[in-house]
Short mmCIF file of the C-alpha atoms (twelve columns), coordinates in Angstrom:
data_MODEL
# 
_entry.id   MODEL 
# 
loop_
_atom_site.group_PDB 
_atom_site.id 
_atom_site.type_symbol 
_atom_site.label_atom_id 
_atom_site.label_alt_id 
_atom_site.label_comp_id 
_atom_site.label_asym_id 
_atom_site.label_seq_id 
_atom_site.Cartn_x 
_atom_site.Cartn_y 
_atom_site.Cartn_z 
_atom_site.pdbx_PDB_model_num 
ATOM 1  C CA . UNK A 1  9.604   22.231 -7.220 1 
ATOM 2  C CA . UNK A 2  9.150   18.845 -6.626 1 
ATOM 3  C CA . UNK A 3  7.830   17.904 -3.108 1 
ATOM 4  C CA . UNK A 4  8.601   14.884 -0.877 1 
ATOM 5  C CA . UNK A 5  6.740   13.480 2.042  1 
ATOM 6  C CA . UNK A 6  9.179   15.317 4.268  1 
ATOM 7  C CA . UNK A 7  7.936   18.309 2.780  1 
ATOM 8  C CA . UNK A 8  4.356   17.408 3.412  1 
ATOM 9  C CA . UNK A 9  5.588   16.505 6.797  1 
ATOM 10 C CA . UNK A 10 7.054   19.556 7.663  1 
ATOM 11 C CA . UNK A 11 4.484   21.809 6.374  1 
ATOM 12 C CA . UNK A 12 1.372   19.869 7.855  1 
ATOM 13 C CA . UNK A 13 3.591   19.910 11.768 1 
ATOM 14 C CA . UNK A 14 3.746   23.837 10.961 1 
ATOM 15 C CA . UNK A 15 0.224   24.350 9.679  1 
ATOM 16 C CA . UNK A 16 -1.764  22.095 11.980 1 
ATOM 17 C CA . UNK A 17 0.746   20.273 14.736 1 
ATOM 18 C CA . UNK A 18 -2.376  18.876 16.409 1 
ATOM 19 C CA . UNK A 19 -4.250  17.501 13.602 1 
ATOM 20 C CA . UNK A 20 -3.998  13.380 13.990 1 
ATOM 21 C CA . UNK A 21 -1.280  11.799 11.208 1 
ATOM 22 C CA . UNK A 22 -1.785  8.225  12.592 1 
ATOM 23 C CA . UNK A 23 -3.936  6.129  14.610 1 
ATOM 24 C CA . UNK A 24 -3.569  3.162  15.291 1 
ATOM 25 C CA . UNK A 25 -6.868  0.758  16.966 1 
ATOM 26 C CA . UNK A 26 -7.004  -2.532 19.190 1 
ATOM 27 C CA . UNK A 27 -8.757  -5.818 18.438 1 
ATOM 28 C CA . UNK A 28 -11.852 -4.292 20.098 1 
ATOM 29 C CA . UNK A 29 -11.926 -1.059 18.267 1 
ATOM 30 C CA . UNK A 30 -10.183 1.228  20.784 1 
ATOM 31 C CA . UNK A 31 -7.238  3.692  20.193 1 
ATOM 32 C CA . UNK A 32 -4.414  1.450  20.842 1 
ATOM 33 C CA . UNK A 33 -1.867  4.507  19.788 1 
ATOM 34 C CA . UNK A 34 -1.600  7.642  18.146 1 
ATOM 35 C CA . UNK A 35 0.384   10.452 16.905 1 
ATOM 36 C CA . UNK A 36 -0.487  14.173 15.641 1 
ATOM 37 C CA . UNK A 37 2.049   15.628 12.919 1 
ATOM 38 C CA . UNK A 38 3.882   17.917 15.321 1 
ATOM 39 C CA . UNK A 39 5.147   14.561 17.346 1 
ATOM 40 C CA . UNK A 40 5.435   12.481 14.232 1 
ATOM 41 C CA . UNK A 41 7.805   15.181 13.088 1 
ATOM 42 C CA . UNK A 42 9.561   15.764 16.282 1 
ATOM 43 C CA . UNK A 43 9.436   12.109 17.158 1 
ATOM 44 C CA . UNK A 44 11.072  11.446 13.566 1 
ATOM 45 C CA . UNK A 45 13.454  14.253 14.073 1 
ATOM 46 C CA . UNK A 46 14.845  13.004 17.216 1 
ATOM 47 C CA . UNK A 47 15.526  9.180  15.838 1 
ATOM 48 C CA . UNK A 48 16.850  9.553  12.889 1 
ATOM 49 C CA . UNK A 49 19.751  11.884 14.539 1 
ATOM 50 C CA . UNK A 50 20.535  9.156  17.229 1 
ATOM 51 C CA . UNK A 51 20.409  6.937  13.656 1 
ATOM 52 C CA . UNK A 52 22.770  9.141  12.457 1 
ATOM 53 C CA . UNK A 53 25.243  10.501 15.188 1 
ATOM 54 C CA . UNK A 54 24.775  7.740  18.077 1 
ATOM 55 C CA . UNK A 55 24.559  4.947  16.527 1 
ATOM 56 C CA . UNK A 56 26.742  5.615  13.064 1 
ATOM 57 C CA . UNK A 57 23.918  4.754  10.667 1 
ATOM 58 C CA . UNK A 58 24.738  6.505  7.236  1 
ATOM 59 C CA . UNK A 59 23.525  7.078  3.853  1 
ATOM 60 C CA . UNK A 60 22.527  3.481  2.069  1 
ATOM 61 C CA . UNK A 61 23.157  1.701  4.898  1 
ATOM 62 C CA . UNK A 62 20.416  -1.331 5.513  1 
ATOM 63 C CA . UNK A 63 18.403  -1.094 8.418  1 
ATOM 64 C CA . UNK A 64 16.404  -4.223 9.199  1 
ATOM 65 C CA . UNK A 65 12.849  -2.920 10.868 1 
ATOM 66 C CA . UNK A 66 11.697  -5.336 12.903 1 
ATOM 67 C CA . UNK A 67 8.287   -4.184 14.928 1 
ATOM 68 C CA . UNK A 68 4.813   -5.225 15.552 1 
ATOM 69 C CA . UNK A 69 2.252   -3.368 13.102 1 
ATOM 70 C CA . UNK A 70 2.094   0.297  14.638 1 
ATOM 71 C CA . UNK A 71 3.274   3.301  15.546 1 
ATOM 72 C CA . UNK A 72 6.967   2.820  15.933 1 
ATOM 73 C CA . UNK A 73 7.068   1.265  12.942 1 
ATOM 74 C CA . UNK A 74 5.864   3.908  11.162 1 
ATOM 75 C CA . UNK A 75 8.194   6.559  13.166 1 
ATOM 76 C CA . UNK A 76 11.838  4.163  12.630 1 
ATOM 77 C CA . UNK A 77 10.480  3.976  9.050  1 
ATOM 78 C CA . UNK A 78 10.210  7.430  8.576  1 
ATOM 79 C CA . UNK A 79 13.558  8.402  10.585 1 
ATOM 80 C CA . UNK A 80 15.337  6.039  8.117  1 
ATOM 81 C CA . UNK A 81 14.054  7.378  5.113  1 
ATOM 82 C CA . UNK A 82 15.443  10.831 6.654  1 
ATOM 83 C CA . UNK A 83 19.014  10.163 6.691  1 
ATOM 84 C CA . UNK A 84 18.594  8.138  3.571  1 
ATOM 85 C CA . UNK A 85 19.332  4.591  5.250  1 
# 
């Protein structure tokens, strides 16, 4: 069977929620941001079904992402990919 990241995802929130997925740093070296796999998945979970079922995003659809490098890129990337937009 052939896995995807969403797989990976899944498993790795299941296995080891609090292990760190993502970090992100400031210009002087600090943790600007962060995110474990159990809140990337949850996080992820959550916006791709407002995506989906508030705001009427569907398969193929383009989304522009428009953010600053960091963590909510990485999350409405990932929520995207999810419903296939």
């Amino acid at each position: 069977m052939r896995e995807d990241i969403f797989d990976y995802l899944s498993r790795w929130s299941s296995e080891d929620p609090d292990r760190l997925a993502f970090v992100f740093y400031d210009v002087r070296g600090g943790v600007a941001e962060s995110s474990t796999y159990g809140e990337l998945d949850e996080h992820t979970d959550e916006l791709a079904y407002a995506l989906k079922h508030v705001h009427g995003i569907a398969y193929g659809d383009p989304v522009p992402l428009v953010f600053r490098p960091g963590l909510k890129f990485i999350l409405a990337f990932l929520a995207c990919a999810k419903i296939g937009a």
